[in-house]
C-alpha positions in Angstrom: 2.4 -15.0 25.2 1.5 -11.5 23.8 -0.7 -11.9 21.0 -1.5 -9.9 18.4 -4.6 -9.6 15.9 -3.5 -7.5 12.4 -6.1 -6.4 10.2 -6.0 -5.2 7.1 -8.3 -4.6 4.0 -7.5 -3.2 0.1 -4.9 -4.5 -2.3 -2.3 -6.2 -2.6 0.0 -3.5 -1.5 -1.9 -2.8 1.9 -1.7 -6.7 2.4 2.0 -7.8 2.1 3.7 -5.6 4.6 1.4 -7.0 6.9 2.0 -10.2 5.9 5.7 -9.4 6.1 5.5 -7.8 10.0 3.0 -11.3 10.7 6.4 -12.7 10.0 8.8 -11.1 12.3 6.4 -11.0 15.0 6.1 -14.5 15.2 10.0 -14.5 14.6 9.9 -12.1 17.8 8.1 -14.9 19.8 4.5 -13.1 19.4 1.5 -15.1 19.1 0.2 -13.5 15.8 -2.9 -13.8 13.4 -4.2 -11.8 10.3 -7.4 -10.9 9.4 -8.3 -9.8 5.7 -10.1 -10.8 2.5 -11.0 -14.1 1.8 -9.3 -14.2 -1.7 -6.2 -13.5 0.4 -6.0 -16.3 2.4 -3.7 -18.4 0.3 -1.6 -15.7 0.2 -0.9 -15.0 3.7 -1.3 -19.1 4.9 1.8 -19.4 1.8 3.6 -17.0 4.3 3.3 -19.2 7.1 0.9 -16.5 9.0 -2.0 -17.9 10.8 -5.5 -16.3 8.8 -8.5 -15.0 10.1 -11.2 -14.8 8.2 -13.0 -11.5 6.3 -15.7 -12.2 4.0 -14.9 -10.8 0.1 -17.5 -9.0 -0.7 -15.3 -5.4 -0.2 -12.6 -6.7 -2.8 -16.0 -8.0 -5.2 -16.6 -4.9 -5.3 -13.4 -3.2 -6.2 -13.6 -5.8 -9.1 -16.4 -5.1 -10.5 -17.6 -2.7 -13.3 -18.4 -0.2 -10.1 -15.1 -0.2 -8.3 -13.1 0.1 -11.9 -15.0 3.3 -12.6 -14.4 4.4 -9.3 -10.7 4.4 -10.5 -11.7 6.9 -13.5 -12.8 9.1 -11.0 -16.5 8.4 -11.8 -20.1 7.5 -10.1 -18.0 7.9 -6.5 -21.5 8.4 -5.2 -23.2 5.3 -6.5 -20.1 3.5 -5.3 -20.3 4.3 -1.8 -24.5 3.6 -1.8 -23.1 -0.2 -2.4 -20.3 -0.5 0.1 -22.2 0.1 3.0 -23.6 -3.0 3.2 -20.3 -4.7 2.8 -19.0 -2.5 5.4 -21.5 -3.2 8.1 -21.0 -7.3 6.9 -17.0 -6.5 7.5 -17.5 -5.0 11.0 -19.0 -7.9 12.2 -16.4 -10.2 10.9 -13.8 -7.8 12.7 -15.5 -8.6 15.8 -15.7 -12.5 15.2 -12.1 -12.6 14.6 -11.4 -10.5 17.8 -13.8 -12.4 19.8 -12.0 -15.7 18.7 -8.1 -14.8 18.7 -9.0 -13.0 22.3 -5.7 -10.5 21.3 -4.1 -8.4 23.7 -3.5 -5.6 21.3 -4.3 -5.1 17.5 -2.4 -3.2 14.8 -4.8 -2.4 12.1 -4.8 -0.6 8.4 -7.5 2.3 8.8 -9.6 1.2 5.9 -10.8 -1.9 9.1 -13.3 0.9 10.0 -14.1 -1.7 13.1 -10.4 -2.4 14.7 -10.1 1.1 16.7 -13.6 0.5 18.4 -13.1 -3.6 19.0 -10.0 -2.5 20.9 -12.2 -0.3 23.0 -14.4 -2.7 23.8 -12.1 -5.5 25.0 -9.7 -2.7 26.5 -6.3 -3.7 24.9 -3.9 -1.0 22.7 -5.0 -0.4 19.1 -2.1 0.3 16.9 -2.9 2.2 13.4 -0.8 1.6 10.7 0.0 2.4 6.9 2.4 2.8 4.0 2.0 6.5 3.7 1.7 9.6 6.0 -2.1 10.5 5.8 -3.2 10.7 9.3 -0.7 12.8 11.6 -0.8 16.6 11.4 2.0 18.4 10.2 2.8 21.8 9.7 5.8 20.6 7.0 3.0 19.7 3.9 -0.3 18.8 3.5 -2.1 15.5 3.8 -1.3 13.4 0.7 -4.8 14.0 -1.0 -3.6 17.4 -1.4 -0.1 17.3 -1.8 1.7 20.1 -4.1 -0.5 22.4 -2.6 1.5 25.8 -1.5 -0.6 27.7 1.5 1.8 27.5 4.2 2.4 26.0 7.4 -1.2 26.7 9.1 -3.0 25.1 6.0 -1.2 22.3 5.8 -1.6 21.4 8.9 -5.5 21.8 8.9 -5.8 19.7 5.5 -5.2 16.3 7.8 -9.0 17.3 8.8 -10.3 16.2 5.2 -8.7 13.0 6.4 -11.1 12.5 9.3 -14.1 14.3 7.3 -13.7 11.0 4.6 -15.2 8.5 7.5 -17.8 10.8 8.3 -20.5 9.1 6.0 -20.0 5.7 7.7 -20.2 7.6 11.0 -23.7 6.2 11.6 -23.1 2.7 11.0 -20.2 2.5 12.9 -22.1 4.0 16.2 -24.7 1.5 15.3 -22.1 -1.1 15.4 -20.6 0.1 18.4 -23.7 0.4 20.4 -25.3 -2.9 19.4 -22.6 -4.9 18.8 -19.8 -3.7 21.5 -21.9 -2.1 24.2 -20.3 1.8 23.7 -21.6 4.8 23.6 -21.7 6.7 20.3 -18.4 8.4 19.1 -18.7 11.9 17.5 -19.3 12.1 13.4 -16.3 14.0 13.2 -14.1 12.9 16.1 -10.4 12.4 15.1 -9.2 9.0 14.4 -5.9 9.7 16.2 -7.3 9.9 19.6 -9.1 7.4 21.9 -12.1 8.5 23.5 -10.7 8.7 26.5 -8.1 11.7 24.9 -5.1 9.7 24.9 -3.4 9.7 21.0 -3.4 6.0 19.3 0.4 5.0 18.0 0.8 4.6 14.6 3.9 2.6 12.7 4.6 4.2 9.3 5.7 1.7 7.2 7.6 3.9 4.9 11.2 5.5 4.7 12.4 8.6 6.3 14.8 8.6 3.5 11.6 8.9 1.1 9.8 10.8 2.9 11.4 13.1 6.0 10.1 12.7 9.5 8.8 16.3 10.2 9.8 17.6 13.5 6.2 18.6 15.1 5.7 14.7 14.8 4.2 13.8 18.3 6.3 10.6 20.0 3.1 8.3 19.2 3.8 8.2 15.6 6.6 6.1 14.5 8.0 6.3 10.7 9.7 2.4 11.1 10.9 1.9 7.2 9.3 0.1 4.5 8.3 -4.0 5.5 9.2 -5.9 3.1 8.7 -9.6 2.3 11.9 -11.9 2.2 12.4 -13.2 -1.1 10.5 -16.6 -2.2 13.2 -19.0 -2.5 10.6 -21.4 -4.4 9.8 -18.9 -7.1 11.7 -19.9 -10.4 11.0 -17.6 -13.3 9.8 -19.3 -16.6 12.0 -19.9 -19.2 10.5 -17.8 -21.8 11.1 -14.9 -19.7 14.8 -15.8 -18.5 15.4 -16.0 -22.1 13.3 -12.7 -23.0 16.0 -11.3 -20.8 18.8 -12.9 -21.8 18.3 -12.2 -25.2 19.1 -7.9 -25.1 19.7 -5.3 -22.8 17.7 -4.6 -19.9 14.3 -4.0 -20.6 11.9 -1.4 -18.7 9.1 -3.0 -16.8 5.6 -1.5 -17.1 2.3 -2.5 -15.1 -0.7 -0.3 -13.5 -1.7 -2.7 -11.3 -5.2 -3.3 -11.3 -6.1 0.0 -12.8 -5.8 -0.3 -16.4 -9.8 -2.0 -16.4 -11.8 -1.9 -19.6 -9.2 -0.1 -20.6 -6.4 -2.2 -20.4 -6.0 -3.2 -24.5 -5.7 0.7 -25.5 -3.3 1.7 -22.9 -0.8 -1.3 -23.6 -1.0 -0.3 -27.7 0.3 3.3 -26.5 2.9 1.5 -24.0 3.8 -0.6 -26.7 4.2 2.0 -29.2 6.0 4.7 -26.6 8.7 1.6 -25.7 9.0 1.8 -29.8 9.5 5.5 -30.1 11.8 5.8 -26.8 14.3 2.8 -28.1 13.6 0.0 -25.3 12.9 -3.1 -25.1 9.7 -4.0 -22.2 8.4 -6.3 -20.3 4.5 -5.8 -19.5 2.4 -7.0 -16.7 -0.7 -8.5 -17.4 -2.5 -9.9 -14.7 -5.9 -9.4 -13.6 -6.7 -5.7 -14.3 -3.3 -5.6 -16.1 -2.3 -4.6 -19.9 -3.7 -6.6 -22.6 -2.5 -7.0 -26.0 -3.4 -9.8 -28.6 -0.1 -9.5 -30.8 3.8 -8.6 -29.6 6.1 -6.7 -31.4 9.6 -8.4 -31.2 11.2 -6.7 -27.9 8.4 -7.1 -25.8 6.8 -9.7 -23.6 3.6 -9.6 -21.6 4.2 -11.2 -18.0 1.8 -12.6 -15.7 3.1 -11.8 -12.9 7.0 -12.1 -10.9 7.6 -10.8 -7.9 8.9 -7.2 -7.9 12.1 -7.9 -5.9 13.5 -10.8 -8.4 11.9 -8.5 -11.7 13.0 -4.7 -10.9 16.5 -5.3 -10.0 16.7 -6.8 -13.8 15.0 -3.7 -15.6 16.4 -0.6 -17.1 13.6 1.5 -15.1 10.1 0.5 -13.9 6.5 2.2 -15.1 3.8 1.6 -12.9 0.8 3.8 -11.3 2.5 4.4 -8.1 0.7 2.3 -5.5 2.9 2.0 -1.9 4.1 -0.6 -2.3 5.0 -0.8 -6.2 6.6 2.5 -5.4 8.8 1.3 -2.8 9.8 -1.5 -4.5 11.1 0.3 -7.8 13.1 2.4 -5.1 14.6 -0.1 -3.0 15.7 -1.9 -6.4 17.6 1.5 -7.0 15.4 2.3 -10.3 14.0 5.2 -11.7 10.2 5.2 -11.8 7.7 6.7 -14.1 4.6 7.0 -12.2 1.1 7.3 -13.9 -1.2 7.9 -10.9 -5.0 7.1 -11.4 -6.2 7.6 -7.6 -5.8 8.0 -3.8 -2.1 8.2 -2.6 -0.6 7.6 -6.0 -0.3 11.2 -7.6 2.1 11.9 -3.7 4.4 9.4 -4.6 4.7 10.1 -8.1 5.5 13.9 -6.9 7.7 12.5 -4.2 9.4 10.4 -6.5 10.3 12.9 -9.0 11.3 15.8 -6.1 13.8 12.7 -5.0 15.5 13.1 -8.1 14.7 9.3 -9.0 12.3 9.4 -11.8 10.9 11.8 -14.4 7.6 14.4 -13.5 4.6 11.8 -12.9 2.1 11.7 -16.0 -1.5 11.6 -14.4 -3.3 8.5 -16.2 -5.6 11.3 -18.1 -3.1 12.9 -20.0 -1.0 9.8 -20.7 0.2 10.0 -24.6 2.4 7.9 -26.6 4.4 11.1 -27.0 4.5 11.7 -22.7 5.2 8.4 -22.2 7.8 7.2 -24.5 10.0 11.2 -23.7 9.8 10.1 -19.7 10.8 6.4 -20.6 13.6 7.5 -23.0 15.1 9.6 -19.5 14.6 7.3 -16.9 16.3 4.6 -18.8 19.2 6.7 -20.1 19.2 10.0 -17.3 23.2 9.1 -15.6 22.1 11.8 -13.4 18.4 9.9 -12.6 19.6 6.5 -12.5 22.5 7.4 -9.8 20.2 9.1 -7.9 17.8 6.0 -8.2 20.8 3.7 -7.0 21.9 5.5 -4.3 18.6 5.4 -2.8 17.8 2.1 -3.4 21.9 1.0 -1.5 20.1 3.0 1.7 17.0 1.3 1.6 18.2 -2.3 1.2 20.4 -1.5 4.5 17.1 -0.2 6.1 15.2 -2.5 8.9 12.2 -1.5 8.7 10.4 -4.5 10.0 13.4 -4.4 12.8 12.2 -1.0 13.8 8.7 -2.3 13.8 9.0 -4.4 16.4 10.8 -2.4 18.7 8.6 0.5 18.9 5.6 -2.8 19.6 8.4 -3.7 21.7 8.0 -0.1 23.7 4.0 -0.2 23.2 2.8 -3.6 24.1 4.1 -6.6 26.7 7.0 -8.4 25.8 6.2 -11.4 24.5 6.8 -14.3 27.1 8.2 -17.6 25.9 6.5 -20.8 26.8 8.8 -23.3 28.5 8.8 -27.0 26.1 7.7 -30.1 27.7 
């Protein structure tokens, strides 16, 4: 039986599609296990995925007062002098979990700085993988990081160079790692990502939409855009009753959550939520959560939710307001709402630009310039727009017929043994 080690590291939204292929792999008759933070084990055992385990200290840190000023764009330095450590302690937790699954291939997020090398070692595929198009040159736009920017086809395809140039300061860990810990030879500071050391390209599975975002046709046949993965429905979730009521009780309200990145200041953004759902006319519903809004008193129309999962809450909604994370993003869209996106960092300005040139929600307001009077004008059009809101449906009919997960696992079907079933007793 073919088996497979995943590994992946971040978020929530860089775990759960993982969790969701873990799934159909297994489903697929693959012998499967997932390797990430610790604090996510529940969460991927609930799935019936078999865990591997990661220490925490990487999502500590994103936690702390450190990695929640990283999201205001501030002491980025200071941040990466304290995640090398945890780095270094992750690498060798990526080999322990290689070492005792003994996979024959492994399909891994970038951010597991050790998966690429491990394969190496032990001489089985590596399989990179993501839920946005960062790494593959393209002469159609520029990486992601620098999306919007107009210089032409030669340019854009030279910006997927900043993409390498971003590992380059863990480049000497990582050749101390692989030398002392997996017997190779150093790899160069800037060698690319994309290709083996022995020159042949690595596959990657884009877990994303072609609808959302186009395949480009100087895509090499190594990268495969598959379609978003997403989790079946939990049939055991029940929503409370103050919230079925909440619902119940007017017309649909607009949803609005950051995630994680609201931090200290999480009590002064939901006031001028609050008060920019007043001005546009709606009703909301407000994600709270850890890192979430906070407010100590609620206006009538409003109620502050701990959390629900996005494909029982968005379908319900008017429109959705979030900081356009991956996965967020592609769950407003397959739900077929518009989105307001207020981006904070990373990947999330792209899809708040792609969202908008879709048609499906208003211009993204970057979380600096966010103002009661921004906010409540884009609110007031996505929930009312016709033009918006049929766009937004349309989309979200395609990407409900979509298989992404389907897709998955025949291009692992192409790339990997087949799986061979083992005869019962």
């Amino acid at each position: 039986m073919t088996r497979i080690l995943i590994i992946t590291i971040g978020s929530r939204g860089d775990i759960q599609p993982f969790v969701a292929l873990g799934q159909r792999l297994l489903s697929a008759g693959y012998e499967v296990a997932l390797q990430t933070a610790e604090s996510y084990r529940p969460f991927v055992e609930g799935h019936a995925v078999p865990y591997m385990h990661m220490n925490n200290d990487f999502m500590e840190l994103t936690e702390s007062k450190s990695g929640q000023a990283a999201t205001e764009g501030k002491n980025s330095l200071a941040l990466i002098r304290e995640v090398m450590p945890r780095l270094r302690s992750m690498l060798h937790d990526e080999w322990a979990a290689a070492q005792a699954f003994q996979p024959d291939a492994i399909i891994y997020h970038p951010k597991s700085l050790g998966s690429r090398h491990i394969a190496e070692a032990l001489k089985i595929p590596a399989i990179m993988s993501l839920s946005l198009p960062l790494s593959t040159p393209t002469r159609a736009y520029p990486t992601p990081i620098m999306y919007g920017v107009k210089l032409g086809g030669a340019f854009n395809r030279f910006s997927y160079r900043f993409v390498d140039l971003a590992t380059a300061p863990y480049a000497g860990m990582i050749n101390e790692f692989r030398q002392t810990q997996l017997g190779l030879p150093k790899a160069g500071r800037f060698a690319s990502d994309l290709m083996t050391t022995s020159g042949q390209p690595v596959p990657v599975l884009y877990a994303y939409s072609p609808h959302v975002v186009p395949v480009p046709e100087d895509y090499p046949p190594s990268v495969h855009v598959t379609g978003y993965w997403f989790l079946e429905a939990d049939p055991a979730w029940k929503p409370s009753p103050e919230l079925l009521r909440f619902l119940e009780a007017g017309a649909p309200p607009v949803y609005v959550g950051f995630g994680s990145m609201s931090g200290a200041k999480a009590q002064a953004r939901a006031q001028m939520v609050i008060e920019a759902l007043k001005q546009a006319g709606q009703r909301g519903v407000l994600a709270s959560g850890w890192g979430g809004l906070k407010a100590a008193e609620l206006p009538e129309g409003i109620f502050m939710l701990d959390q629900a999962p996005h494909d029982w809450l968005f379908p319900r909604m008017a429109a959705v307001v979030h900081h356009g994370g991956a996965g967020t993003t592609a769950a407003g869209l397959r739900a077929g709402k518009p989105s307001v996106i207020v981006p904070f960092i990373a990947d999330q300005p792209f899809w708040g630009r792609v969202v908008h040139d879709l048609g499906a929600g208003p211009a993204p307001i970057p979380q600096n310039r966010l103002s009661v009077a921004g906010l409540s004008g884009a609110i007031r059009q996505a929930a009312t727009d016709s033009a918006m809101r049929a766009k937004a449906e349309a989309l979200g009919a395609t990407l409900r017929a979509e298989d992404g997960l389907g897709n998955a696992v025949a291009a692992l079907g192409r790339l990997l043994p087949q799986p061979v079933a083992v005869a019962s007793p």
